[in-house]
Short mmCIF file of the C-alpha atoms (twelve columns), coordinates in Angstrom:
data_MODEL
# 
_entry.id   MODEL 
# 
loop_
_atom_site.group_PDB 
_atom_site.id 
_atom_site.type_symbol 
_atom_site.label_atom_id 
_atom_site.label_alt_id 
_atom_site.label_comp_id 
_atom_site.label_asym_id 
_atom_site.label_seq_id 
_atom_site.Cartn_x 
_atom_site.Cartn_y 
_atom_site.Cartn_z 
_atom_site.pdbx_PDB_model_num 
ATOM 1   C CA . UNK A 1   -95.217  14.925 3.208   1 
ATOM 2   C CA . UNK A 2   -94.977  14.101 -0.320  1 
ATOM 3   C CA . UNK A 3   -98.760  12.947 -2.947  1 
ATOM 4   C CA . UNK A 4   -97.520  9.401  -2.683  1 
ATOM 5   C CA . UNK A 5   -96.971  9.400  1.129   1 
ATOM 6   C CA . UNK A 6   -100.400 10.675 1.396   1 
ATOM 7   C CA . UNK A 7   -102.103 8.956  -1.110  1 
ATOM 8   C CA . UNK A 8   -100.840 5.717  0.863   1 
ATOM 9   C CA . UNK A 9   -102.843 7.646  3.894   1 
ATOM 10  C CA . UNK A 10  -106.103 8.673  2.462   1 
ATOM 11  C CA . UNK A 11  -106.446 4.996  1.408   1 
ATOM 12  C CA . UNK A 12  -105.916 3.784  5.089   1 
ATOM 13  C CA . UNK A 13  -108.526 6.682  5.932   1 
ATOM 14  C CA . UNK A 14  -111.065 5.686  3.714   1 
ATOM 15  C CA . UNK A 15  -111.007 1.831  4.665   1 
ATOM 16  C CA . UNK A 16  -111.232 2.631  7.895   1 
ATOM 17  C CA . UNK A 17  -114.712 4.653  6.936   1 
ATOM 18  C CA . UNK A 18  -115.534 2.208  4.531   1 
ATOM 19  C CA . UNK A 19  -115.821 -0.144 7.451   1 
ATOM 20  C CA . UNK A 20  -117.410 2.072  9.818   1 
ATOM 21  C CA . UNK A 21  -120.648 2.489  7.189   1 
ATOM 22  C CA . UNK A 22  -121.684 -0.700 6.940   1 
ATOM 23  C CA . UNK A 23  -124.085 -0.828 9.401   1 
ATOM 24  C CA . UNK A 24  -126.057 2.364  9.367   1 
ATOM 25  C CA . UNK A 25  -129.191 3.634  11.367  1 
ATOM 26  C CA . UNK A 26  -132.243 4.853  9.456   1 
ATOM 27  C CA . UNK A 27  -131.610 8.537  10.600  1 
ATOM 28  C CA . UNK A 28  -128.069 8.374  8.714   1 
ATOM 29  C CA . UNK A 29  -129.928 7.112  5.789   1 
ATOM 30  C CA . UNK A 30  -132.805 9.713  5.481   1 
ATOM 31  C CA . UNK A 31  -130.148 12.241 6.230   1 
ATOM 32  C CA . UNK A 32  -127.800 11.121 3.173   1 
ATOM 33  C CA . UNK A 33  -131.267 10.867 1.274   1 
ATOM 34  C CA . UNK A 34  -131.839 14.328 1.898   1 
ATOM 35  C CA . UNK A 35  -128.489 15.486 1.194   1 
ATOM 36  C CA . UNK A 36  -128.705 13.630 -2.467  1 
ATOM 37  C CA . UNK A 37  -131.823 15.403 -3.044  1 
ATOM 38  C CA . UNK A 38  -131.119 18.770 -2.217  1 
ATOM 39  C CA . UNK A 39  -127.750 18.655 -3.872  1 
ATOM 40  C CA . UNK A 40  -129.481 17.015 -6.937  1 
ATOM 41  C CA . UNK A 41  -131.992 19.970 -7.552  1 
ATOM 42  C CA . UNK A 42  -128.841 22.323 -7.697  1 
ATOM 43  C CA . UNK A 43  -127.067 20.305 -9.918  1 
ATOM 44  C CA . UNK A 44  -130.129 20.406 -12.226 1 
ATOM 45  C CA . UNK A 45  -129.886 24.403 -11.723 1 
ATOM 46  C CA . UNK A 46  -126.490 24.812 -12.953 1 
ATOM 47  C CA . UNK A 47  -126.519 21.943 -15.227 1 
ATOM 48  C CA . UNK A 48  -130.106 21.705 -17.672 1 
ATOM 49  C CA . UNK A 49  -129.606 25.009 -19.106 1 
ATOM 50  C CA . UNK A 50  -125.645 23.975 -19.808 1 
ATOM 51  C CA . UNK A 51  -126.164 20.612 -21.521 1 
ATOM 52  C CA . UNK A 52  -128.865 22.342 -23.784 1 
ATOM 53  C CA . UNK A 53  -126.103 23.809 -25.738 1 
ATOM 54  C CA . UNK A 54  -124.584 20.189 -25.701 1 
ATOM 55  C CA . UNK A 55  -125.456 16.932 -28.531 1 
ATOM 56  C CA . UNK A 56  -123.055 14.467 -26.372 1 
ATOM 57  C CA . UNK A 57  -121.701 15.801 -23.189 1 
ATOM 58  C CA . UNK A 58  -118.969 13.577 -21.538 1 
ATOM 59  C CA . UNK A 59  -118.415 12.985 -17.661 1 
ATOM 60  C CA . UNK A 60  -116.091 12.058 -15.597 1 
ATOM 61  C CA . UNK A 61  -116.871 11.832 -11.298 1 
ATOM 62  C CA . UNK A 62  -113.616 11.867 -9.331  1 
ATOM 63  C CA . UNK A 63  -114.414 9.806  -6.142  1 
ATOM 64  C CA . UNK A 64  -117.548 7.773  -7.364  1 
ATOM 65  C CA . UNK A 65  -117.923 5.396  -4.785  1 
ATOM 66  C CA . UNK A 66  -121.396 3.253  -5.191  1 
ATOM 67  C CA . UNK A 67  -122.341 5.372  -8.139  1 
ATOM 68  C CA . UNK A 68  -125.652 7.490  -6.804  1 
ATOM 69  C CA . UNK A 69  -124.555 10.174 -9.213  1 
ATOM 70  C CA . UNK A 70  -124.598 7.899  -12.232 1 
ATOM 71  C CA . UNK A 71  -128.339 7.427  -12.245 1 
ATOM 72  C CA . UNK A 72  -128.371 11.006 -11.600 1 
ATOM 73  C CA . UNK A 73  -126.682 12.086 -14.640 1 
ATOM 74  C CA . UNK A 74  -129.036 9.589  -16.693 1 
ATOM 75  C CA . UNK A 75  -132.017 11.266 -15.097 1 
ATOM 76  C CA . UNK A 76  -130.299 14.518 -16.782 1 
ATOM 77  C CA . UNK A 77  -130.511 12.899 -20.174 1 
ATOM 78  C CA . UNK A 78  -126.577 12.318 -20.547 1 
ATOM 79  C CA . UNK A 79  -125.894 9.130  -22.449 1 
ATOM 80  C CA . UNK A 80  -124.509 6.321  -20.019 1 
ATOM 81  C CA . UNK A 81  -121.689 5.469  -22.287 1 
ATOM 82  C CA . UNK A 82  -120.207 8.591  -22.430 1 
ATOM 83  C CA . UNK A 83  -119.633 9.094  -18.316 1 
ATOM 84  C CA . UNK A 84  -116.537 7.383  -16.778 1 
ATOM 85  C CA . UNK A 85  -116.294 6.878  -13.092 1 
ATOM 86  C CA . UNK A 86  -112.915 7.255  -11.242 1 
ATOM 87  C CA . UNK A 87  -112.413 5.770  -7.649  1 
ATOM 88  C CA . UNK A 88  -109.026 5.651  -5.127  1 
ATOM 89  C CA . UNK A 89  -109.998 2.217  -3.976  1 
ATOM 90  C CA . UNK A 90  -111.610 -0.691 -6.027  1 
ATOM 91  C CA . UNK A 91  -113.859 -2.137 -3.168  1 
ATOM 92  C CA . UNK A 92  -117.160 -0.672 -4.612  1 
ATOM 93  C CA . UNK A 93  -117.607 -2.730 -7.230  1 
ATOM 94  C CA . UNK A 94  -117.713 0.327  -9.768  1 
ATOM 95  C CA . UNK A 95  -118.195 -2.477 -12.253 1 
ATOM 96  C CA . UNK A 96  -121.724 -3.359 -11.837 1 
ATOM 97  C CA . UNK A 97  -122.795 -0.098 -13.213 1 
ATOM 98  C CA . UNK A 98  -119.973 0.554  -16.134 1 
ATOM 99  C CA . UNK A 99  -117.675 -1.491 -17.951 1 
ATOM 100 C CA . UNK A 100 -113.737 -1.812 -17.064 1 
ATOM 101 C CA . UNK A 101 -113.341 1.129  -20.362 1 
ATOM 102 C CA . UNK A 102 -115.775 3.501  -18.663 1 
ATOM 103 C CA . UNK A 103 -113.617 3.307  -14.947 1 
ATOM 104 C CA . UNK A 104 -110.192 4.373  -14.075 1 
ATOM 105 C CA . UNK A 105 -109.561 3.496  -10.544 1 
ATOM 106 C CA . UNK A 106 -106.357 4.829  -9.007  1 
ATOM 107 C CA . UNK A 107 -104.810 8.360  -8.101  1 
ATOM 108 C CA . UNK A 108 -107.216 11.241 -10.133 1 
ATOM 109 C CA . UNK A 109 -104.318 13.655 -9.934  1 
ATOM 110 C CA . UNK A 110 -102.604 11.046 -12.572 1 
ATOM 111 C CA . UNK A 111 -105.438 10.627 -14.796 1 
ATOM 112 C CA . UNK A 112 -103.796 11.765 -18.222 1 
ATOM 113 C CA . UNK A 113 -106.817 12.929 -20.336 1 
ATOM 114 C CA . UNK A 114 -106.613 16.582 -21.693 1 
ATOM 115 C CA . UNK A 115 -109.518 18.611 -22.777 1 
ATOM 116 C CA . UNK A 116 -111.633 15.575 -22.762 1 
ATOM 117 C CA . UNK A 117 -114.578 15.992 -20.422 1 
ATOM 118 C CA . UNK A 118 -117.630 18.698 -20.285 1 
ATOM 119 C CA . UNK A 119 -118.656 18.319 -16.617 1 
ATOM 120 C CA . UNK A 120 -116.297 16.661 -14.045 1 
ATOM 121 C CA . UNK A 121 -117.644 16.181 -10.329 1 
ATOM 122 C CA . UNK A 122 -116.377 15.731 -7.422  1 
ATOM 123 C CA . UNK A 123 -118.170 15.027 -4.005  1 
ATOM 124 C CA . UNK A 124 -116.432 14.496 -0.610  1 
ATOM 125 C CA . UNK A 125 -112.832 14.298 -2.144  1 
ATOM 126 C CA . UNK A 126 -110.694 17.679 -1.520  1 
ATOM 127 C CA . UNK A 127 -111.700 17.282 2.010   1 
ATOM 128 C CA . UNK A 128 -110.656 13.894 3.092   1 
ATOM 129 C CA . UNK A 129 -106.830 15.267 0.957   1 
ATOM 130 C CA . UNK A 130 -104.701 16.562 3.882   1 
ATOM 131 C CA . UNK A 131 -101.723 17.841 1.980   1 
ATOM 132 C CA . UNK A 132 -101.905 21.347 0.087   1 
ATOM 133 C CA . UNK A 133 -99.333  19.873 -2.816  1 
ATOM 134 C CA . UNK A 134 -101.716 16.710 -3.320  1 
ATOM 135 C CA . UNK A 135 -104.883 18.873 -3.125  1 
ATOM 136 C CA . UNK A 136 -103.853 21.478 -5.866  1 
ATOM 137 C CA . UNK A 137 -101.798 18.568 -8.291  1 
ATOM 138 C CA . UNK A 138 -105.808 17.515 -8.369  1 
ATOM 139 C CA . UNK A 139 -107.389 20.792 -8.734  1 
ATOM 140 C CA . UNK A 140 -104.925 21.375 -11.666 1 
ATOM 141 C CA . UNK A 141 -105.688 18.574 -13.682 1 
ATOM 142 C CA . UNK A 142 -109.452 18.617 -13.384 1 
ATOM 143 C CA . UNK A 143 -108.972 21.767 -15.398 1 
ATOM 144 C CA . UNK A 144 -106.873 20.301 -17.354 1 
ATOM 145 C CA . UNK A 145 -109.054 17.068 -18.273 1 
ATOM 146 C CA . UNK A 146 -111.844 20.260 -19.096 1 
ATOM 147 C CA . UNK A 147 -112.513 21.152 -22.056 1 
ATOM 148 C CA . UNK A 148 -112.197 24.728 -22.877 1 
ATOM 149 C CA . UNK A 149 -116.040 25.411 -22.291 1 
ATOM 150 C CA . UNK A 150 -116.741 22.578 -19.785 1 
ATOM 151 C CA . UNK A 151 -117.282 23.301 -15.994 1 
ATOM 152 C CA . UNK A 152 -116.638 21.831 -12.678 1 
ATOM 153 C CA . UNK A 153 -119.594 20.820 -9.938  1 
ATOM 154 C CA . UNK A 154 -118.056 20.978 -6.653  1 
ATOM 155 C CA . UNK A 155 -119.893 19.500 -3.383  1 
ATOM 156 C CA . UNK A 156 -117.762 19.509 -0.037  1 
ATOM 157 C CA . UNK A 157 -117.675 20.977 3.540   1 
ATOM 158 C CA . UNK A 158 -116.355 24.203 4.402   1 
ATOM 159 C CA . UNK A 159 -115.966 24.037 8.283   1 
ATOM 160 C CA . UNK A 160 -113.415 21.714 9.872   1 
ATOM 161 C CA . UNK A 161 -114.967 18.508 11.866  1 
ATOM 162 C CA . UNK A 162 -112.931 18.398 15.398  1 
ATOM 163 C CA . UNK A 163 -114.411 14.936 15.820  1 
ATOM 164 C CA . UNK A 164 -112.909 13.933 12.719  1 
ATOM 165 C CA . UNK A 165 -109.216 14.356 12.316  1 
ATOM 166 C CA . UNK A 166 -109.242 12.877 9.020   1 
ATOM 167 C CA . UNK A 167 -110.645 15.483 6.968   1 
ATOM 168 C CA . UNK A 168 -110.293 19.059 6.635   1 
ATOM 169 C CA . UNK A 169 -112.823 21.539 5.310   1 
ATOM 170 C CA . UNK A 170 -111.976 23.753 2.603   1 
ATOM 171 C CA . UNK A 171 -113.242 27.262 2.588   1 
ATOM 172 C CA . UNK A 172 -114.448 29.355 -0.087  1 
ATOM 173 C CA . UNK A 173 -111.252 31.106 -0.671  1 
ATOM 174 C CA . UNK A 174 -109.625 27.976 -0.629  1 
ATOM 175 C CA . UNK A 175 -111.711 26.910 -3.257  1 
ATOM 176 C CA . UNK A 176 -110.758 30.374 -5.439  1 
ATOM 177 C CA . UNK A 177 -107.161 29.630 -4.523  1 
ATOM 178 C CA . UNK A 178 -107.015 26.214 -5.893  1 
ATOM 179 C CA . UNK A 179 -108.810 26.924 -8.804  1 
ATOM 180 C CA . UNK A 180 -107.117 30.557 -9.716  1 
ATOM 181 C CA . UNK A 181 -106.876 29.327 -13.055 1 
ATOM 182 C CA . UNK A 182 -110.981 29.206 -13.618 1 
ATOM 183 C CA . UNK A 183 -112.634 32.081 -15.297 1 
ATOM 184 C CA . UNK A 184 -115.573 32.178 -13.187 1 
ATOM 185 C CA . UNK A 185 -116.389 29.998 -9.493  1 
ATOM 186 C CA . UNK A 186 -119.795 30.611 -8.326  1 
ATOM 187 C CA . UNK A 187 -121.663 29.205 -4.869  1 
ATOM 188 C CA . UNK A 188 -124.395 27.966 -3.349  1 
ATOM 189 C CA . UNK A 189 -124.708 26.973 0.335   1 
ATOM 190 C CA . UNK A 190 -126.303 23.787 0.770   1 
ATOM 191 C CA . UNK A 191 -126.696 20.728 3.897   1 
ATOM 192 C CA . UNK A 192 -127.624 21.023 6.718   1 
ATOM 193 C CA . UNK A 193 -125.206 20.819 9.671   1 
ATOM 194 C CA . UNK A 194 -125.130 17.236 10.093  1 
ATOM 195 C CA . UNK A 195 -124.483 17.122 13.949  1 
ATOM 196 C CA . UNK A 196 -127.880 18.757 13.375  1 
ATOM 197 C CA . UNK A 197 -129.525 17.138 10.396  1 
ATOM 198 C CA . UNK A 198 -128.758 13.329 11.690  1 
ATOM 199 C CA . UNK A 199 -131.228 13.559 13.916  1 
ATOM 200 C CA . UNK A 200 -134.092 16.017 13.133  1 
ATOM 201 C CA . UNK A 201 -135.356 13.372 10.165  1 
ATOM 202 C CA . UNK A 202 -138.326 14.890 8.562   1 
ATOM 203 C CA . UNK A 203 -137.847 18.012 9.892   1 
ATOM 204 C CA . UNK A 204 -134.858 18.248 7.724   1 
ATOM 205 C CA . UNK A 205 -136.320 20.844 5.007   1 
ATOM 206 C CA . UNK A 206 -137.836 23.291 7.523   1 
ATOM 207 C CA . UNK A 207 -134.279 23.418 9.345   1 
ATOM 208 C CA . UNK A 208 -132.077 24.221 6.250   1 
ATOM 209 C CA . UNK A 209 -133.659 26.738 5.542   1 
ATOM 210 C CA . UNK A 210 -131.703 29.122 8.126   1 
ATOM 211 C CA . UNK A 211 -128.612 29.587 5.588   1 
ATOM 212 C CA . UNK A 212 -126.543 29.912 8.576   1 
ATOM 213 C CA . UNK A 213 -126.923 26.019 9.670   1 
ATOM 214 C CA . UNK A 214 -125.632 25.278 6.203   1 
ATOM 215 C CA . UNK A 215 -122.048 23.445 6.169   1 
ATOM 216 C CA . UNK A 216 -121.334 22.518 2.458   1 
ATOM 217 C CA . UNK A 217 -121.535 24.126 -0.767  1 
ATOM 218 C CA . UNK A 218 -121.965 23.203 -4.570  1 
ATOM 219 C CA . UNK A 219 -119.554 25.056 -6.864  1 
ATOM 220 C CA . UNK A 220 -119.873 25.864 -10.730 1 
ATOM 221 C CA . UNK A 221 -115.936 26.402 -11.266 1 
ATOM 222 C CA . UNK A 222 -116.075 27.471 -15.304 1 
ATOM 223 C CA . UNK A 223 -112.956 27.227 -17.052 1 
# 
């Protein structure tokens, strides 16, 4: 199977989730809230002592979606106009939060900037990519849209679903693999198992922290 074949795919895929979330429980939504948060306070880790050493550090998020992470990056103290949010599909109104210069919506893999961006994230992308061509094509040029100094935060599963045939975790040497080219990848386990964490609710903190009932991790991938 061929990028374009599966591109074509992974948009059918993520319609048919998109359509699945709209009507939510309030367990799934303390459960996302406690993902963002944990995830946030490593991002702050890896990321206040980094844009010290930066006046105007640029941004790009691969797979934005409704734009959480943009307020989070303000939070951080990086200017608004100088992060650009890229999204597959168009249907979450990226444009109430940026204007059309500040969003590129389409294929990342094909986004043509080189040595442009400081820190580019992705959340929840590499996963829901089935195809090892189209899943390195986009490893490949988010080190090439780095600059030479800039890193990488990575946030995705590492264990397959088998309730969910549409994604695919990616392990940690999967990670090293794709991104052979970095000079340094470091991790940290994060989220609770969410067959777990969707229903525990406030006991949420106390669970995760068993390492071992942790499913995802954040990445720093330097290049």
């Amino acid at each position: 199977m061929n990028s374009q074949n599966e591109l074509s795919n992974i948009k059918k895929r993520y319609l048919k989730r998109f359509k699945k979330t709209k009507n939510i429980s309030p367990n799934i939504r303390l459960f996302w809230k406690n993902v963002d948060n944990e995830r946030f306070e490593i991002y702050k880790k890896i990321l206040l002592p980094f844009l010290c050493e930066r006046k105007l550090p640029s941004v790009l998020e691969i797979g934005a979606t409704c734009a959480t992470n943009l307020n989070r990056f303000i939070e951080l103290g990086i200017n608004k106009n100088n992060i650009i949010l890229n999204n597959l599909l168009p249907h979450y109104h990226l444009d109430r939060f940026l204007p059309a210069s500040q969003l590129i919506i389409g294929d990342a893999a094909s986004i043509a900037y080189r040595d442009k961006f400081d820190i580019i994230l992705q959340s929840i992308v590499f996963t829901s990519i089935l195809t090892n061509e189209l899943k390195q094509k986009l490893a490949t040029n988010m080190l090439n849209m780095l600059k030479t100094d800039g890193i990488i935060l990575w946030y995705d599963f590492i264990y397959d679903n088998p309730y969910n045939k549409d994604v695919k975790g990616i392990s940690k040497k999967e990670i090293k693999h794709l991104f052979r080219d970095a000079k340094t990848i470091d991790f940290y386990p994060v989220t609770l198992a969410p067959p777990i964490a969707k229903h525990v609710g406030r006991l949420y903190k106390l669970l995760n922290f068993f390492p071992f009932l942790r499913t995802h991790v954040v990445a720093k991938i330097s290049k």
